[in-house]
TORFI-327208 format. One line per 8 residues: number of its first residue (from 1); their letters; for each residue x, y, z of N, C-alpha, C, O, CB. Coordinates in pm, 1 decimal, always signed. Glycine has a CB too. Layout:
// TORFI-327208
NUM) A) X:Y:Z:X:Y:Z:X:Y:Z:X:Y:Z:X:Y:Z  ...;
This chain:
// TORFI-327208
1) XXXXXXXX) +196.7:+1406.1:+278.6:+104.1:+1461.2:+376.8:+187.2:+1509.4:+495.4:+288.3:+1460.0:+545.5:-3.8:+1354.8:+421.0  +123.6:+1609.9:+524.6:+228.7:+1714.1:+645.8:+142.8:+1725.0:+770.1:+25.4:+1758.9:+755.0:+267.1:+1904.2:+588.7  +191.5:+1698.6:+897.0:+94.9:+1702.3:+1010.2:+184.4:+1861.5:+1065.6:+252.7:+1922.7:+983.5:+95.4:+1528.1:+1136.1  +175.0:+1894.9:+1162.9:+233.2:+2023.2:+1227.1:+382.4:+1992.4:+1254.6:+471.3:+2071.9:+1224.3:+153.5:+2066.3:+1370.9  +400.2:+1898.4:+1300.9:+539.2:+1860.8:+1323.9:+589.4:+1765.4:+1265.7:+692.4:+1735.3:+1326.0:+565.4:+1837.3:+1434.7  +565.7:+1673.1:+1144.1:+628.7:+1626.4:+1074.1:+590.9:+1587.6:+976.2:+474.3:+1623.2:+959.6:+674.1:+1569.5:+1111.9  +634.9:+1520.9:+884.2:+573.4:+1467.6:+752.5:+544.8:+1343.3:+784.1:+622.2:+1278.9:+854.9:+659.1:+1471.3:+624.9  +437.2:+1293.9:+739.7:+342.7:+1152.2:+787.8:+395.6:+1050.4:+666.0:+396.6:+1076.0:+545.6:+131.4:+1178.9:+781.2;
9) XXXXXXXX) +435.0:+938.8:+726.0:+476.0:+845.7:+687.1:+413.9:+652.4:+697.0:+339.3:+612.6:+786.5:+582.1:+885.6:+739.6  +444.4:+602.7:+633.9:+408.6:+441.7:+666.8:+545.0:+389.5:+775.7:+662.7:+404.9:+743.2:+406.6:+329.7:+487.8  +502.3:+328.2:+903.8:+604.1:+272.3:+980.1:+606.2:+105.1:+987.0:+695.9:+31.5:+1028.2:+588.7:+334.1:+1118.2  +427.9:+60.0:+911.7:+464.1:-104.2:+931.8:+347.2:-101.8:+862.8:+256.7:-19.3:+874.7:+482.2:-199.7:+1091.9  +354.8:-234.9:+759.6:+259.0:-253.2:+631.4:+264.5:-412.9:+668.9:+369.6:-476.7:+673.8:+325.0:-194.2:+448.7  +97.3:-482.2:+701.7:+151.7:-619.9:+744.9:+36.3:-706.7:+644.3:-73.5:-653.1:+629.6:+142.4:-653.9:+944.0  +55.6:-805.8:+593.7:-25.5:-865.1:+552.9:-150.2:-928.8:+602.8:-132.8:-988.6:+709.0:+28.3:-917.6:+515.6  -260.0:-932.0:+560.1:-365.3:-995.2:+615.9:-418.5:-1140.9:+575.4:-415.1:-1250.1:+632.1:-458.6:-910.1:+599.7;
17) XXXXXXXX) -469.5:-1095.5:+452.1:-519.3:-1239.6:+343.5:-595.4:-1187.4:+241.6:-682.0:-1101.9:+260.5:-625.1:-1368.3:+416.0  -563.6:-1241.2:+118.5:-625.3:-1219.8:-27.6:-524.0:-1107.3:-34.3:-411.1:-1132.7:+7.7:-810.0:-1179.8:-53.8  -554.1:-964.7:-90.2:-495.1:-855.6:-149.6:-544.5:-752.1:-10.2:-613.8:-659.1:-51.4:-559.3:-818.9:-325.7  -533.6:-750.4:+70.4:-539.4:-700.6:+200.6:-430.3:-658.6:+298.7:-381.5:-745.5:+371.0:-598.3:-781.1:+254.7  -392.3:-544.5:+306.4:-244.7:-501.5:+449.0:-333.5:-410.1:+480.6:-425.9:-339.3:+440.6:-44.9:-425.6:+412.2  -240.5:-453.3:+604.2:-302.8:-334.0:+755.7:-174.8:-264.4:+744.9:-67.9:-325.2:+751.0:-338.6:-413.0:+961.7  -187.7:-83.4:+722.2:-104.0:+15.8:+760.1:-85.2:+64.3:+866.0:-179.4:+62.5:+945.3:-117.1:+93.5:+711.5  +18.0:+113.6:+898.7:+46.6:+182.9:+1025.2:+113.9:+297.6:+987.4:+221.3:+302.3:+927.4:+126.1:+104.3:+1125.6;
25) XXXXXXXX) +27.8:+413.6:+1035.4:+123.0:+533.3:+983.8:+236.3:+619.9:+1092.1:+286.1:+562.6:+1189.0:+14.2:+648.6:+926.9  +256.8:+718.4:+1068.7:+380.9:+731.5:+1197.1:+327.8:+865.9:+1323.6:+395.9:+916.3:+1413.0:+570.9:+797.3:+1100.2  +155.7:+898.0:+1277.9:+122.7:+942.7:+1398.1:+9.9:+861.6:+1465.5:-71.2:+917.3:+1539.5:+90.7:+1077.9:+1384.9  +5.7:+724.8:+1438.0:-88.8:+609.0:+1508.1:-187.3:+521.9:+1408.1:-213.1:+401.5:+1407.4:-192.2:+685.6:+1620.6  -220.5:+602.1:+1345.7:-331.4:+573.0:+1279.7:-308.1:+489.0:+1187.7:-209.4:+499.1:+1114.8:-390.4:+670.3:+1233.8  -397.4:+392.1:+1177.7:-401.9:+235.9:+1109.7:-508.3:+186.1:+998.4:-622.6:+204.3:+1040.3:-428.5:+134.9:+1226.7  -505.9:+142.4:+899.9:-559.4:+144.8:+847.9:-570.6:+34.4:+763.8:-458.4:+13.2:+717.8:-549.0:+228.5:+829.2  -690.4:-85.2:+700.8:-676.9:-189.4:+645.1:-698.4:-157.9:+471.4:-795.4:-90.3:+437.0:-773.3:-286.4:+718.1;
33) XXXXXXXX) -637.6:-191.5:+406.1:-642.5:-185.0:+231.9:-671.3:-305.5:+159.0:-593.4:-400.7:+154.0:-504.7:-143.2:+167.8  -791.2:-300.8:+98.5:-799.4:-391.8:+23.7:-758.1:-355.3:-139.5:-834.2:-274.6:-192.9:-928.8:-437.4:+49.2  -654.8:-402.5:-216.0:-631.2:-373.6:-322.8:-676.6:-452.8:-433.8:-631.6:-434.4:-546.9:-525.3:-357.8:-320.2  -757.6:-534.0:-409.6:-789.3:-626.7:-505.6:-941.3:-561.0:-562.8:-1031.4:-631.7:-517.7:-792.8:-789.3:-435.1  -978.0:-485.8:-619.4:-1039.9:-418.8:-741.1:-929.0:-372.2:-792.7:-906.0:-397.2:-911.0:-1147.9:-308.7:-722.2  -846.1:-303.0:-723.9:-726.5:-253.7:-840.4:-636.4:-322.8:-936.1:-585.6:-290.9:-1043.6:-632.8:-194.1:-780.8  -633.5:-450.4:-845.0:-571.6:-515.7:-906.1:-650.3:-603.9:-1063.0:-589.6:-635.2:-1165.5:-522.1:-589.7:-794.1  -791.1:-624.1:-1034.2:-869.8:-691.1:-1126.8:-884.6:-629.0:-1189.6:-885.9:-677.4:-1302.8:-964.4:-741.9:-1111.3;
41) XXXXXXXX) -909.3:-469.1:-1182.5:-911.2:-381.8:-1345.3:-803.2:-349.7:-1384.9:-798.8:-285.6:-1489.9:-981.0:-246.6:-1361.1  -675.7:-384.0:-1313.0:-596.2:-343.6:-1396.9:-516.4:-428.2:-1569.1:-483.9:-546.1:-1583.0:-512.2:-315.6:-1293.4  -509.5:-347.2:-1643.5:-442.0:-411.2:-1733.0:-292.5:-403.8:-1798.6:-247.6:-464.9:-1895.6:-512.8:-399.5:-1807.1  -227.6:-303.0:-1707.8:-46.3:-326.1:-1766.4:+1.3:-437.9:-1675.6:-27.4:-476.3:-1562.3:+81.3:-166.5:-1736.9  +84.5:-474.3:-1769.5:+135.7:-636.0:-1718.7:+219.5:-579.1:-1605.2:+221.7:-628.1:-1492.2:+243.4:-749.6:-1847.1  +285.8:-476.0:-1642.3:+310.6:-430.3:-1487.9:+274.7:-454.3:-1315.2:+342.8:-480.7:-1216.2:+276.6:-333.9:-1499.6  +158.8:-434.1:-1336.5:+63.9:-427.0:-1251.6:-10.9:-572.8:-1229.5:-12.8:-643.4:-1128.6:-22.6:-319.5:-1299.0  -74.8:-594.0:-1364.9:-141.5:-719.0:-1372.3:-69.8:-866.4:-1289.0:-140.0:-948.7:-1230.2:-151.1:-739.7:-1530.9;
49) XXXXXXXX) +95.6:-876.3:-1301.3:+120.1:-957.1:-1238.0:+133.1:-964.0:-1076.8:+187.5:-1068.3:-1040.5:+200.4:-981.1:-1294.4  +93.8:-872.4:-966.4:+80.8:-831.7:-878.8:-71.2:-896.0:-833.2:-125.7:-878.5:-724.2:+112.0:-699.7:-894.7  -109.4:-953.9:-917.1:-261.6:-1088.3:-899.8:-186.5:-1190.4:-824.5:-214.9:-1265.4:-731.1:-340.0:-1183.8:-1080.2  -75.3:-1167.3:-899.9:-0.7:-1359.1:-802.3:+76.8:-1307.9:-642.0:+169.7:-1240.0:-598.3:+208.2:-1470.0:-942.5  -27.7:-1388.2:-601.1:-43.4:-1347.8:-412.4:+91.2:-1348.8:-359.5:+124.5:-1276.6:-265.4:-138.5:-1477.2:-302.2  +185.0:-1445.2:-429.8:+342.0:-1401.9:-384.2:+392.5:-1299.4:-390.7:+448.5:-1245.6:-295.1:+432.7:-1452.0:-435.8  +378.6:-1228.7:-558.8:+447.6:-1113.3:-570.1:+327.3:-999.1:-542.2:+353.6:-884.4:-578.3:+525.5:-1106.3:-718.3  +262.7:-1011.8:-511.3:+189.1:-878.2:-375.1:+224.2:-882.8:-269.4:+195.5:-786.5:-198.2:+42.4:-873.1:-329.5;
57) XXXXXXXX) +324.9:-1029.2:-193.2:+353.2:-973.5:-69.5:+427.4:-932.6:-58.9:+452.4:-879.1:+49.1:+355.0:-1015.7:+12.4  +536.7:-928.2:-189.1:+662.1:-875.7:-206.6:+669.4:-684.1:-155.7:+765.8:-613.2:-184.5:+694.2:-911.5:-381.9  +586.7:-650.4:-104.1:+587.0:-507.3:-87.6:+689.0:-445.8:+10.0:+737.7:-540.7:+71.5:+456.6:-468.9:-46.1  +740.9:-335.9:+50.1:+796.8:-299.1:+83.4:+827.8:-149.5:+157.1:+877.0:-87.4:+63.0:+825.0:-341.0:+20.4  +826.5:-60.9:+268.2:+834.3:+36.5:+299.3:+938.6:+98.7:+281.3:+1037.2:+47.4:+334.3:+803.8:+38.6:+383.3  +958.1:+210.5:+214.0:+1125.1:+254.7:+160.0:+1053.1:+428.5:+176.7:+967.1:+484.5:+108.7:+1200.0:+179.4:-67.5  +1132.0:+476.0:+296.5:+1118.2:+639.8:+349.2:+983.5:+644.3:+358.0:+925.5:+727.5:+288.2:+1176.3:+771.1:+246.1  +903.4:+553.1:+448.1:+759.2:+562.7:+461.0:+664.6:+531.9:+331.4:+544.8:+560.3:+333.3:+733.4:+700.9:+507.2;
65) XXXXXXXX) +712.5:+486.2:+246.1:+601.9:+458.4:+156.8:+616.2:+342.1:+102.6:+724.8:+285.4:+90.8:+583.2:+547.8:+58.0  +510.6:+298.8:+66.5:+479.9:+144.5:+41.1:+467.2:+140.3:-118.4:+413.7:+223.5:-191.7:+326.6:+85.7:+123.5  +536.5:+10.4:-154.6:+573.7:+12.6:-277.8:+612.2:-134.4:-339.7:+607.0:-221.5:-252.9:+680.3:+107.5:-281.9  +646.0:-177.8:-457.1:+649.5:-272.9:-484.9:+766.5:-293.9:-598.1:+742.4:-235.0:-703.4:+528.9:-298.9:-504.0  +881.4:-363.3:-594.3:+980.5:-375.3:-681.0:+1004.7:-226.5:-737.9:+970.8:-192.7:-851.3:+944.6:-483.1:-787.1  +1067.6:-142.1:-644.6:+1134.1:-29.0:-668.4:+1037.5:+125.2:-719.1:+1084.2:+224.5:-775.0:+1236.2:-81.1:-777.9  +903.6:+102.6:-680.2:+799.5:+188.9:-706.8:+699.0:+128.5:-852.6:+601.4:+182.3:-904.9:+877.4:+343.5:-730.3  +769.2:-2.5:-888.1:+689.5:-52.9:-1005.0:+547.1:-53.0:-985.7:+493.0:-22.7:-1092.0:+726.9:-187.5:-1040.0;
73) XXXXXXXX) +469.9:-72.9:-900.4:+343.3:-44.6:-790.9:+347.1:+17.0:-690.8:+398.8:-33.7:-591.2:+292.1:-138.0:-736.8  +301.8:+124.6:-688.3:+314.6:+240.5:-524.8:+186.7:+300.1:-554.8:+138.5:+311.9:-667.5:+468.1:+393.6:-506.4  +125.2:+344.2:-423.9:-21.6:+443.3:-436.5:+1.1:+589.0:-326.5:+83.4:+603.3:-236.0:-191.4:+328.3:-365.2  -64.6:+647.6:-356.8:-91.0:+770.6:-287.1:-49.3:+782.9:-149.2:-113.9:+693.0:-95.4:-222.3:+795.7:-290.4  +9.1:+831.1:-72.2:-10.4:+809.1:+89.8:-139.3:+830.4:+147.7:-203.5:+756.8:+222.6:+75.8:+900.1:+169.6  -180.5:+998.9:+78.0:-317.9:+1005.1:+130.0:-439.7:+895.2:+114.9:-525.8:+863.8:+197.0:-362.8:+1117.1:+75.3  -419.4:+854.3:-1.4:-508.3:+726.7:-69.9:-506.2:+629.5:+69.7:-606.4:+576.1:+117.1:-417.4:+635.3:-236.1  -381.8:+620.2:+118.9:-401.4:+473.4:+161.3:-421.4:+496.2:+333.4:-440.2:+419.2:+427.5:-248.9:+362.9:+112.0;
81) XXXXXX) -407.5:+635.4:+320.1:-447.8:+650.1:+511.2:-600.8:+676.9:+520.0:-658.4:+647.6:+624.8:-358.9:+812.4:+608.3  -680.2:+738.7:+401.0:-846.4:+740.3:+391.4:-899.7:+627.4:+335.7:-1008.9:+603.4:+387.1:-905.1:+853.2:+306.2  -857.7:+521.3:+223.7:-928.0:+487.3:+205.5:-898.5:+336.9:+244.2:-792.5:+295.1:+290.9:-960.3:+536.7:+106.7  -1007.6:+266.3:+217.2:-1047.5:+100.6:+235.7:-1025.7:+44.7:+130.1:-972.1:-65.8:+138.8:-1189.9:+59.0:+269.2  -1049.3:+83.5:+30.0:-1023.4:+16.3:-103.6:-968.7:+46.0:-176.2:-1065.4:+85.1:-241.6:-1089.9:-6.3:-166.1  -842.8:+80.7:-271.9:-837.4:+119.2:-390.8:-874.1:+89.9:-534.6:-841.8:+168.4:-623.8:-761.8:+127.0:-387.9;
């Protein structure tokens, strides 16, 4: 996502509780995610083990985007600055 003067990024991804982070993107705007439907329909073990609340907090911001053991779990930017749930 491109604003006029720069490309929009994640600057701080913080945990809340359950499957829940609050984003911070890099022109203000904040935003809370709940990922836990995604996580309950999902079925590659990939993914599926990202249920265990440790390794969901394992996440990580790498060049503004949020991600999980090297992009093994990553979502949309736009996804995660509109929406509430994935």
């Amino acid at each position: 996502m491109k604003t006029a003067t720069h490309t929009l990024g994640l600057v701080k991804a913080s945990y809340i509780s359950g499957y829940k982070l609050k984003l911070q993107f890099s022109d203000g705007h904040v935003n809370t995610v709940d990922f836990e439907k995604f996580l309950k329909e999902a079925r590659n073990p990939m993914i599926t083990r990202y249920r265990d609340l440790a390794m969901f907090q394992k996440f990580e911001i790498e060049d503004g985007d949020l991600m999980w053991n090297d992009f093994e779990m990553s979502f949309d930017l736009e996804d995660l600055y509109d929406r509430t749930q994935m």
